[in-house]
N, C-alpha and C positions, 0 to 999 in steps of 0.2 A: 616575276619578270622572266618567267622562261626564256619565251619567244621572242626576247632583247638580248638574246647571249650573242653574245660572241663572236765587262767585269766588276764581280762583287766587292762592292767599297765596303770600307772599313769602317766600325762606327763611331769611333773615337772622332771627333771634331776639335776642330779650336775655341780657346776661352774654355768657357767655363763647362762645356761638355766635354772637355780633354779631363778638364779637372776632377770632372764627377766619373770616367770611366777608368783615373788612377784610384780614386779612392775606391771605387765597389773592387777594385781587385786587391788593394789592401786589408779590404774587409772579408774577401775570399783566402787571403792567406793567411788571416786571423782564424777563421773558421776552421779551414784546414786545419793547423795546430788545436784546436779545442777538441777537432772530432779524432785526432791522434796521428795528422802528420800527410794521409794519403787522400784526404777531403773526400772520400766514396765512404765513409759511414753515414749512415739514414739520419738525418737531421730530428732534433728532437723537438716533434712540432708544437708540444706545451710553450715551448718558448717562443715560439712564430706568433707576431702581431697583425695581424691583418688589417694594412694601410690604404687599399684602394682597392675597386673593383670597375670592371667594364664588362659590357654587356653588350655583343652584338647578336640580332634576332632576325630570323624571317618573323612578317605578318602572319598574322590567321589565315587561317582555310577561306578561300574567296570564289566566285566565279570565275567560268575561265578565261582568258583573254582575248582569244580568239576562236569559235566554231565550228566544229567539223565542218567538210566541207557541203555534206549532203544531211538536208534536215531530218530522214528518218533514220539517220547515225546520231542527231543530239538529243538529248534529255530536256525535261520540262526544268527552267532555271525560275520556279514562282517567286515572286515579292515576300511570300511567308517567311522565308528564310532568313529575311533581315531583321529580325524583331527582335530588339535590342534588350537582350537579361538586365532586369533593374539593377540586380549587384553589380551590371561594372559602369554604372552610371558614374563621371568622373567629370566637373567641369576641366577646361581648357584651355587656354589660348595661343594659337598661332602666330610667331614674329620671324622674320628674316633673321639671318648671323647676328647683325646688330642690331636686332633690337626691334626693327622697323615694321612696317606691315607688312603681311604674308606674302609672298611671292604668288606670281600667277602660276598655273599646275598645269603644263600646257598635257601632260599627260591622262589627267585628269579630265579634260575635253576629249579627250583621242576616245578615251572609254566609252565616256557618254553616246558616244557616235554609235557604237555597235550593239544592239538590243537581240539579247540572246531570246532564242523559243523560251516562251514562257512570262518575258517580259523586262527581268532583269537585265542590269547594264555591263558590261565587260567587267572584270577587275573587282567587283563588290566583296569587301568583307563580308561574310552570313553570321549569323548567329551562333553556330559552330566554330567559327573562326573568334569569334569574339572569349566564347566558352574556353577555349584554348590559350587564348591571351591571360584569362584572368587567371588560370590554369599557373603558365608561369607565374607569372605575379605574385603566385600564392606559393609557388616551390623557392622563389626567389626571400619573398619573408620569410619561411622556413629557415632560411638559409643565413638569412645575414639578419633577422630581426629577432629571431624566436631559438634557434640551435646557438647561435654567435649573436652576441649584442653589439653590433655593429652600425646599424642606422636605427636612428630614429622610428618608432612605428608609426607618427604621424608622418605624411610629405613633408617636408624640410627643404626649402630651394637653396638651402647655403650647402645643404650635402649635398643635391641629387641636380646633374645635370643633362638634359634629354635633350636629343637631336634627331630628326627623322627623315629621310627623304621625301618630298613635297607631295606624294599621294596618299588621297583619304583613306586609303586601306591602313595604311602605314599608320598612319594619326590615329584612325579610331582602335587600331591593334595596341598602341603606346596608351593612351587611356585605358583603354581594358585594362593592360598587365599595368599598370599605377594602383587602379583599384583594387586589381587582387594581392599587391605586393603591398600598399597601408592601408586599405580596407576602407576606402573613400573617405580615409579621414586627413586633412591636411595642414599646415599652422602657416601655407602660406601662398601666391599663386602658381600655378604648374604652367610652365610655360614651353611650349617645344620648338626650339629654331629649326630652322629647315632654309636651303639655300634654293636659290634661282636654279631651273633644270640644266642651263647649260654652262655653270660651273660646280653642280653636285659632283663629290669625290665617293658619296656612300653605292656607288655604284659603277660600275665601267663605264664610260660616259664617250660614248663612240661621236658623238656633236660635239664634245670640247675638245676631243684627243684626235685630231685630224691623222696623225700617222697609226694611230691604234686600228680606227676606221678602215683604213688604206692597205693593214695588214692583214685585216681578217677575213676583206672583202671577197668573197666567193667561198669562205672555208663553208659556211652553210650548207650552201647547195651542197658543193663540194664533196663534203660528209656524206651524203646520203647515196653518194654513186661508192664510196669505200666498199671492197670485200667483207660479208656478213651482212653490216650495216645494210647494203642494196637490197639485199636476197631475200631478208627478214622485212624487210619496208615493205616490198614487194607481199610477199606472204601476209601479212597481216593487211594491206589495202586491198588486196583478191578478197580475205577474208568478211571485208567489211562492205564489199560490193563497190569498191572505188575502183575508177580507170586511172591511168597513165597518166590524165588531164588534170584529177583532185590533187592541185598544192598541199599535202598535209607532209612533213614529217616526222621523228621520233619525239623534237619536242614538244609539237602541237600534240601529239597524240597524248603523250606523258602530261603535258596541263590538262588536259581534259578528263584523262580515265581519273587523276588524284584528285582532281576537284568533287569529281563524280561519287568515287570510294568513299572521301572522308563526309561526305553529305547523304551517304545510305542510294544515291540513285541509281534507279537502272539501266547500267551499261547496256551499249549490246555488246553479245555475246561473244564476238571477238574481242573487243576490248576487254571484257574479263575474261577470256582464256589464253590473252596474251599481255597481262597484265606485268606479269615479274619481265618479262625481254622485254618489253617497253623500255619500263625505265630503266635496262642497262643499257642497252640501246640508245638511249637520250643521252645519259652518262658518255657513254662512246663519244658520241656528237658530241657533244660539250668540250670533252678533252679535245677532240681532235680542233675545235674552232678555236679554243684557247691555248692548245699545245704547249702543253708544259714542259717542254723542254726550250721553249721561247720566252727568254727570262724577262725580256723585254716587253713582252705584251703582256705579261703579269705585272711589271710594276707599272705598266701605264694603265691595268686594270683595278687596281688596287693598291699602287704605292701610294699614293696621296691618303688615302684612307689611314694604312700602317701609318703612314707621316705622325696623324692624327693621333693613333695608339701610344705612339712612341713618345709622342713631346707628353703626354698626361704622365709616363713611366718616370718621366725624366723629371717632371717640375713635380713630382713625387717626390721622388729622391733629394731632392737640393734644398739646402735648408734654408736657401735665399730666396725661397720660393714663398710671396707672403700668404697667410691664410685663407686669403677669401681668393684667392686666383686658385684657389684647388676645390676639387668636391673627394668625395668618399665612393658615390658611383655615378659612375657615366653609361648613360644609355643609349643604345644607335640602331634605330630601325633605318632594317635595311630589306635584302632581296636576296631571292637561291642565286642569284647571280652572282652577289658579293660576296655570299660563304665560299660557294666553290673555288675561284679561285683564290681566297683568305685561308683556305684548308689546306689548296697545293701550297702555298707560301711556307707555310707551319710544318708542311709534309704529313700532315694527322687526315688527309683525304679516307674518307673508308670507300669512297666508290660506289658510294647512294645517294641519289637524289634528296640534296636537304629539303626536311617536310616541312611543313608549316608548321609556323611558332617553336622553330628550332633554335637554341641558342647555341652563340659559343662567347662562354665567359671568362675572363682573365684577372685572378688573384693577385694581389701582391704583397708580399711580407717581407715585414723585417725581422731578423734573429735578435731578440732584445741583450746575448751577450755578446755576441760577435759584430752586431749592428749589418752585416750581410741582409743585402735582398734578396727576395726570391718572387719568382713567377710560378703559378699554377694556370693551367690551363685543362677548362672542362668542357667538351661540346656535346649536347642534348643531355647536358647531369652528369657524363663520364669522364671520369678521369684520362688526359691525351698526355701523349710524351713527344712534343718536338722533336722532329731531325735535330744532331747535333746538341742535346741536352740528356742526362745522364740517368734521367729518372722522370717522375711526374712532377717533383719539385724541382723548375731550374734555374741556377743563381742569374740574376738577372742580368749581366755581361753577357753571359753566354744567349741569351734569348735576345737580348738586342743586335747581339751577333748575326744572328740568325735571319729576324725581320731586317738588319741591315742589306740583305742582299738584294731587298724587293723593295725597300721604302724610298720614296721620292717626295722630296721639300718641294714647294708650288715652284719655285725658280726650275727646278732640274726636271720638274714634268715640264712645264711648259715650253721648257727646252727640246726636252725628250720628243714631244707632241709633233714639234712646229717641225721640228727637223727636217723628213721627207718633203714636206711644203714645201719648205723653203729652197731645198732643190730641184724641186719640179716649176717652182716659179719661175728659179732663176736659171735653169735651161730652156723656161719659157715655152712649156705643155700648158 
């Protein structure tokens, strides 16, 4: 979804989240004392039990969204490329939050409409992209099936709960990585909810968030007149025989060279000789339309989502929590739109355009003698160390800490949203 870009409370609440954020810090001063008093000695992770996992991902490698502007700048996009590897053959079935039939995918139409040279449609998973899914899949059962017994090797629906944003890239990306993480074997049906597009939280949702919309409105163009930003645009659209007139900018051009790259085809030659400034350049643009130092259009870009993260942490943790309202892993395809700003939140941004089929995945354990939580946090397989956490293993207070200053419960976004509205209504613009 390129081309679709773009004071800190406390997390202690009332009831029984008060209650649960007095004991993880009872269980931090218990810890403290075993590891000798100053709680910065390295946790001894033979004793760490591994209670839950989350999974957020971009899709596989896909077509691009949108077209250069001038046809002997695009690449042949052929039908071959969708030919679906037998191994990640994986039945399926699509229902809304509750249950119901699938939502309509009004994005999903958008795509269809644009028929790239060569044939194919906007947005298509390829065969590559799928490659890559099962890819995880298969690092992901390394991980928790085969190094750590952890899940089941078959599909298990009482362990594994999947959620995806409403496009078929998405869907057939989540099926792939199923297949390659239990090896298309299952003991039960696999089922993926996905919600209506315009109250999806697995994405910025600039249609639901009226004041998000209203803040960002021009940072696009915007972006692309910034110092560097312009010079280089410039430079690179001379390079490619575009005029003044070709709408393209760093993010169109960055969906296109990567889509291009990771499917072997051949750029032209400015786009591979300006391949690496591309995508810092897009990066550039991105911050600059997200601006991370606007705390507030991060969590109306992704606090609902955190929200999400956060109550799985929580009804983790609570032993009133009954057994079948939890799973072991949570899965959530998403878009480079939702990591990046999910990365400034965490502060673990490195400043590269997430690739496809990138994950960032969230641990969580408990100390079987101090009964202390903890969070790990790995994205693309590597070990990250949150802002304001002390190491790669962080107690989990403090990491809720942290996502506290960006997550937003449905009441407080929808608050948050309507806001500007409601005063431009009621001055009567």
């Amino acid at each position: 979804m390129i081309t679709g870009v773009f004071g800190v409370r406390a997390w202690a609440r009332v009831g029984v989240l008060t209650s649960l954020a007095y004991c993880l810090h009872q269980r931090r001063v218990a810890l403290a004392k075993l590891q000798g008093g100053d709680g910065h000695h390295p946790v001894d992770r033979s004793l760490l039990q591994l209670k839950m996992v989350q999974v957020v991902y971009r899709h596989g490698a896909r077509s691009p969204l949108k077209p250069l502007p001038r046809e002997e700048q695009q690449v042949e996009w052929s039908p071959q490329l969708l030919e679906v590897p037998p191994q990640t053959q994986f039945d399926y079935t699509v229902t809304n939050l509750a249950g119901g039939p699938k939502p309509h995918s009004p994005y999903d139409c958008q795509y269809r409409e644009t028929t790239l040279k060569g044939g194919m449609f906007a947005g298509q998973l390829t065969k590559v992209g799928m490659q890559q899914m099962y890819a995880l899949g298969e690092r992901l059962r390394k991980n928790y099936v085969e190094d750590t017994p952890f899940l089941s090797p078959t599909f298990n629906p009482q362990e594994v709960f999947v959620r995806s944003t409403n496009m078929y890239r998405n869907l057939e990306s989540t099926r792939c990585l199923l297949a390659g993480l239990f090896q298309r074997q299952k003991e039960g049906p696999i089922i993926i909810h996905t919600d209506e597009a315009s109250s999806e939280v697995l994405y910025p949702n600039y249609q639901n968030c009226w004041r998000l919309r209203h803040r960002i409105r021009g940072r696009r163009q915007a972006a692309s007149l910034q110092p560097g930003i312009s010079e280089d645009l410039k430079k690179v659209k001379e390079g490619m025989g575009s005029d003044s007139s070709d709408e393209v900018d760093f993010l169109t051009l960055l969906d296109n060279v990567a889509a291009e790259q990771v499917h072997s085809l051949p750029s032209c030659p400015t786009l591979k000789r300006f391949a690496r400034m591309i995508e810092q350049r897009a990066v550039d643009t991105a911050l600059y339309i997200m601006q991370r130092e606007d705390r507030e259009s991060l969590q109306m870009a992704v606090g609902p989502f955190l929200h999400l993260l956060e109550s799985n942490l929580l009804k983790a943790v609570d032993p009133a929590t009954p057994p079948n309202k939890l799973r072991k892993l949570y899965l959530y395809a998403a878009h480079d739109v939702t990591l990046m700003p999910l990365l400034l939140t965490l502060g673990i941004f490195d400043h590269k355009w997430p690739p496809f089929a990138v994950d960032l995945t969230m641990e969580l354990y408990q100390h079987q003698e101090s009964k202390e939580w903890f969070v790990q946090l790995y994205y693309h397989g590597e070990e990250q160390v949150p802002t304001g956490c002390p190491d790669g293993l962080c107690p989990l207070d403090q990491f809720l800490n942290i996502m506290s200053a960006y997550t937003l419960s449905p009441e407080k976004y929808h608050t948050l949203c309507s806001q500007a509205q409601a005063m431009e209504l009621g001055n009567g613009e």
